[in-house]
C-alpha positions as a Markdown table, in Angstrom:
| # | Residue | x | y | z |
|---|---|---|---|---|
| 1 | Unk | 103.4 | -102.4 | -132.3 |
| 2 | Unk | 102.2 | -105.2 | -130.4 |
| 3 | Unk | 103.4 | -106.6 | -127.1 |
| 4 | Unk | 103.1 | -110.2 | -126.3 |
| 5 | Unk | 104.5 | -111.6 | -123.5 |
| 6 | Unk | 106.8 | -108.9 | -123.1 |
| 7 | Unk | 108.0 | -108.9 | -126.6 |
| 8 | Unk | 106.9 | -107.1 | -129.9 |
| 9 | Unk | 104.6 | -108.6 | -132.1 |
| 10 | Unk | 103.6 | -106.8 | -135.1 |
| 11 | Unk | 102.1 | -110.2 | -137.2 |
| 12 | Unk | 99.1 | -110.5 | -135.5 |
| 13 | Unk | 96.4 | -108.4 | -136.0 |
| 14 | Unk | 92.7 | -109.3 | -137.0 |
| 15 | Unk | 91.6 | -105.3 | -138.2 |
| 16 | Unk | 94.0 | -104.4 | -140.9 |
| 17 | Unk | 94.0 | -100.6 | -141.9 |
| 18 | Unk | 91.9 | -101.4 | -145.2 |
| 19 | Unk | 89.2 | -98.7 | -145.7 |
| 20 | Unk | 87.1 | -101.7 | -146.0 |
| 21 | Unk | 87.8 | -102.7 | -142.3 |
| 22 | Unk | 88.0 | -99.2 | -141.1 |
| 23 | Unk | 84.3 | -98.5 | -142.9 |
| 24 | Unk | 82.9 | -101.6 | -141.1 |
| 25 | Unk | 84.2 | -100.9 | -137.7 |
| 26 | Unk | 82.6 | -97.3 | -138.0 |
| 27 | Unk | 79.6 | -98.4 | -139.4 |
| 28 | Unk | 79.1 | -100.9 | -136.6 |
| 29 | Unk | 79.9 | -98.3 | -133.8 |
| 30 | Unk | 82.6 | -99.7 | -132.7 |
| 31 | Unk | 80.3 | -101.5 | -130.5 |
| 32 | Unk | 82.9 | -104.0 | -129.6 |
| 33 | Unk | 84.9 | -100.8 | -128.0 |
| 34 | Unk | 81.3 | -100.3 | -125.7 |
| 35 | Unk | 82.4 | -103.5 | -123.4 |
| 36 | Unk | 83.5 | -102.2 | -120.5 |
| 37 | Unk | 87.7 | -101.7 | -120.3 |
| 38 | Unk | 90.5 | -102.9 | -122.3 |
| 39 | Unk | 92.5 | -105.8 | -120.7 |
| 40 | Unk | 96.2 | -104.9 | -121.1 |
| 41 | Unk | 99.3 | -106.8 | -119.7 |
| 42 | Unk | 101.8 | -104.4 | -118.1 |
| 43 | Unk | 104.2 | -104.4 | -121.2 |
| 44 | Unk | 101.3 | -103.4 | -123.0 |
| 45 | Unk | 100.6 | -100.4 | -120.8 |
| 46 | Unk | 104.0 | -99.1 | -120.9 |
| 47 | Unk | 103.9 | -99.1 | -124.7 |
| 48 | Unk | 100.9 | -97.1 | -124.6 |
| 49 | Unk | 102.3 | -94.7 | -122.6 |
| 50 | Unk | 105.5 | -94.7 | -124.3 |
| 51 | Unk | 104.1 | -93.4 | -127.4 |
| 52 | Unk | 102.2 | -90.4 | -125.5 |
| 53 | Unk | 99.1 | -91.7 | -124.8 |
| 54 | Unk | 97.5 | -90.4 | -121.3 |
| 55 | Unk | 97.3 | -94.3 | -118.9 |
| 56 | Unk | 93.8 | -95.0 | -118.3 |
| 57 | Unk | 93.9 | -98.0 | -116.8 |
| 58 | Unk | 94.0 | -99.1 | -113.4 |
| 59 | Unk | 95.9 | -102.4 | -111.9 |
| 60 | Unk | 94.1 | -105.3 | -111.0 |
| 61 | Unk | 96.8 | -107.4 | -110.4 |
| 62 | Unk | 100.4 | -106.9 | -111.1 |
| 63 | Unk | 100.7 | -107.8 | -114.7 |
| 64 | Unk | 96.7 | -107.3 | -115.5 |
| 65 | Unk | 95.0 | -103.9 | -116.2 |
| 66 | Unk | 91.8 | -102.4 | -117.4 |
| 67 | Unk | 90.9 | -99.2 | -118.7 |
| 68 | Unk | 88.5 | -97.5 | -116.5 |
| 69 | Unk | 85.3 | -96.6 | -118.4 |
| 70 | Unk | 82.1 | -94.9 | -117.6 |
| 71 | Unk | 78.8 | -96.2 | -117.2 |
| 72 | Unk | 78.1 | -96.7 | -120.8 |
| 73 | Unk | 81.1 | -99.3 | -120.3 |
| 74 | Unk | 82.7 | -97.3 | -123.4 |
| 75 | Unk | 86.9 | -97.0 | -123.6 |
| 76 | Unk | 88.4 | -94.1 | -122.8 |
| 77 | Unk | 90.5 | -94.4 | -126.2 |
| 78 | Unk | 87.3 | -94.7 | -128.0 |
| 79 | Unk | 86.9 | -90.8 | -129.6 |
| 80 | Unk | 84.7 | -90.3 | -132.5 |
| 81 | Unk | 83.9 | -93.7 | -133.2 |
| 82 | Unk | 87.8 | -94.2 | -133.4 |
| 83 | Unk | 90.5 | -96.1 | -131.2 |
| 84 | Unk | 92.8 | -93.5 | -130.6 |
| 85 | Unk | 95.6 | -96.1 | -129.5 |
| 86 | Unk | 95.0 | -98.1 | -132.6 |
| 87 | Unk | 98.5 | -98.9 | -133.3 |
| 88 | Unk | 99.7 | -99.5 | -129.9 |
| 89 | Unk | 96.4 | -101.4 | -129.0 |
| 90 | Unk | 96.5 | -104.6 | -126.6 |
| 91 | Unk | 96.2 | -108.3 | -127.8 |
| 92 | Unk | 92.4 | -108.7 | -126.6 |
| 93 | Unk | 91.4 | -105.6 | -129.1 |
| 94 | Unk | 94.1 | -106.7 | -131.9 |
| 95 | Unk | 91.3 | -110.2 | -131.8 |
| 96 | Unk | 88.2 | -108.7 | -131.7 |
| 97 | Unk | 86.2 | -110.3 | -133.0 |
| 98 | Unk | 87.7 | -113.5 | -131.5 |
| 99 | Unk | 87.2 | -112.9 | -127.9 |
| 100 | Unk | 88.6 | -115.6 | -124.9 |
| 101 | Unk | 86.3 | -115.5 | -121.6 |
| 102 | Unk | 87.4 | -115.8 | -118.2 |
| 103 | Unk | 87.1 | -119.6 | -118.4 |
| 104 | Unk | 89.8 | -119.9 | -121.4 |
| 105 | Unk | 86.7 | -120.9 | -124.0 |
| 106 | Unk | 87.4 | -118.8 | -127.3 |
| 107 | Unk | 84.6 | -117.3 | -129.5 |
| 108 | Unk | 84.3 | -115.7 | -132.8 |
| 109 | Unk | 81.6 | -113.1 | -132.8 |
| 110 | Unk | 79.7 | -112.4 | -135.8 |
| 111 | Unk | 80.0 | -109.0 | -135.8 |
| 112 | Unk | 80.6 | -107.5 | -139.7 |
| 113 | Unk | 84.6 | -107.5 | -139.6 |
| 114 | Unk | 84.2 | -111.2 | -138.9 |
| 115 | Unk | 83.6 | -111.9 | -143.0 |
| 116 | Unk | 86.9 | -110.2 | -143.7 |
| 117 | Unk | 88.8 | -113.0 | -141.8 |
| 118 | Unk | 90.1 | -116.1 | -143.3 |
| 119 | Unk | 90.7 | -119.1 | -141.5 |
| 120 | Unk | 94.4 | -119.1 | -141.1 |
| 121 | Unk | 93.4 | -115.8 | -139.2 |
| 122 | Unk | 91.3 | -116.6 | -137.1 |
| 123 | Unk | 93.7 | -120.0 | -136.1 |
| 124 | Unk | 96.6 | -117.7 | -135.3 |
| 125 | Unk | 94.7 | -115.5 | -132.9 |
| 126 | Unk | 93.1 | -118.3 | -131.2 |
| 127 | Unk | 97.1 | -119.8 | -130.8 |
| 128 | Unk | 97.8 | -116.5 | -129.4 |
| 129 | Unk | 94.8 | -116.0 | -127.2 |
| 130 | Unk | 95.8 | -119.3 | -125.8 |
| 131 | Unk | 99.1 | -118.3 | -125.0 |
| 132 | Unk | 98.2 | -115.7 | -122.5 |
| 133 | Unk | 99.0 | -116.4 | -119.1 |
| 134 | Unk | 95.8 | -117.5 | -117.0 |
| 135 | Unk | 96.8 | -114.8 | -114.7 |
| 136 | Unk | 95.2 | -112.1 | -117.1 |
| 137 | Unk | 92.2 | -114.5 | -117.7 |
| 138 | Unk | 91.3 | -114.6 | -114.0 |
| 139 | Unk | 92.2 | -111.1 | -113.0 |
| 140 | Unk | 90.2 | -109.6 | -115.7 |
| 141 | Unk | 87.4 | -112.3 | -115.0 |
| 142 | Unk | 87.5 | -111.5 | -111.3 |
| 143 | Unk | 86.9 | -107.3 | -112.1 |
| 144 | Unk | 84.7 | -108.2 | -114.6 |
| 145 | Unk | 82.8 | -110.3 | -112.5 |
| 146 | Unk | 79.9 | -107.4 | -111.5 |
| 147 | Unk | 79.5 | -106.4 | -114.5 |
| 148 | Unk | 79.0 | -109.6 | -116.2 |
| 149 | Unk | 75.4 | -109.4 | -117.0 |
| 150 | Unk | 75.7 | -105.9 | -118.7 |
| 151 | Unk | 78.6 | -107.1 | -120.6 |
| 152 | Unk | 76.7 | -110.3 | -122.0 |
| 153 | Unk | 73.4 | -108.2 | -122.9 |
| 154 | Unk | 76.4 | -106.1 | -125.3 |
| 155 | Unk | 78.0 | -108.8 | -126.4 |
| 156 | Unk | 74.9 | -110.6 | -127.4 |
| 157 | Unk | 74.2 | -108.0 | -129.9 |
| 158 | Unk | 75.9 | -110.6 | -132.1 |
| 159 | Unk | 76.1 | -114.7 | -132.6 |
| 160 | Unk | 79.0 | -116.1 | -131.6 |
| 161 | Unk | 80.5 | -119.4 | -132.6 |
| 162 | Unk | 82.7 | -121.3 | -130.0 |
| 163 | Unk | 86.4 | -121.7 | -131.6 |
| 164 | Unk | 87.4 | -125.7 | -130.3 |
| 165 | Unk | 91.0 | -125.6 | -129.7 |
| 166 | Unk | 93.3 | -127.1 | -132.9 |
């Protein structure tokens, strides 16, 4: 179940449970889970929670939270080289590997699940992306904002292409 804008969303989702994507993901290391937290909206929290998972994330705003993580900037939900809130994951996981900055650009990372996406895809997570309030955007940015240089030497670990709005 996914929560957008306050509302369940269960269409989008870039990772589907294929071994294939599962096999990749664990191959990689689930690197993209080593980026610091998980940005969540609060209706997104509350799900979480709701289905029994312990709340590891911390307000930065009213309707913007991050999961606190450790110095390795590594999830808390990350166990084994598995998300253990996979099903109940926010929208900014669900994309990975389409990933929106602080200033609203949008980017496809070449990391290995990128060749399983087709086009249609990859358009509607960049339409939903772009529908998230610029509230998240800038709190997230704005917690973010000390660790930025770690978080681009991680992310770098693979190209990325910017995705020009459609």
């Amino acid at each position: 179940m996914l929560m957008v804008n306050g509302e369940r969303d269960d269409s989008i989702d870039v990772h589907d449970s294929s071994n294939d994507a599962l096999n990749i993901c664990k191959s990689c290391g689930s690197h993209c889970c080593k980026f610091g937290g998980a940005v969540a909206t609060r209706s997104e929290v509350s799900a979480i929670i709701e289905m029994g998972y312990p709340n590891h994330f911390t307000a930065v705003s009213e309707d913007v939270f991050i999961t606190d993580w450790g110095d390795d900037m590594t999830c808390p939900y990350l166990s084994d080289g598995k998300c253990e809130i996979y099903e109940v994951r926010p929208l900014r996981c669900r994309a990975f590997p389409i990933f929106q900055t602080g200033s609203g650009q949008v980017f496809l990372s070449q990391c290995p699940i990128a060749s399983l996406l087709s086009e249609e895809e990859i358009h509607n997570m960049v339409e939903k992306l772009a529908e998230c309030p610029s509230e998240i955007l800038e709190g997230a940015a704005s917690y973010m904002g000390p660790y930025a240089k770690k978080l681009e030497r991680k992310i770098s670990r693979f190209d990325r292409t910017r995705i020009e709005g459609k």
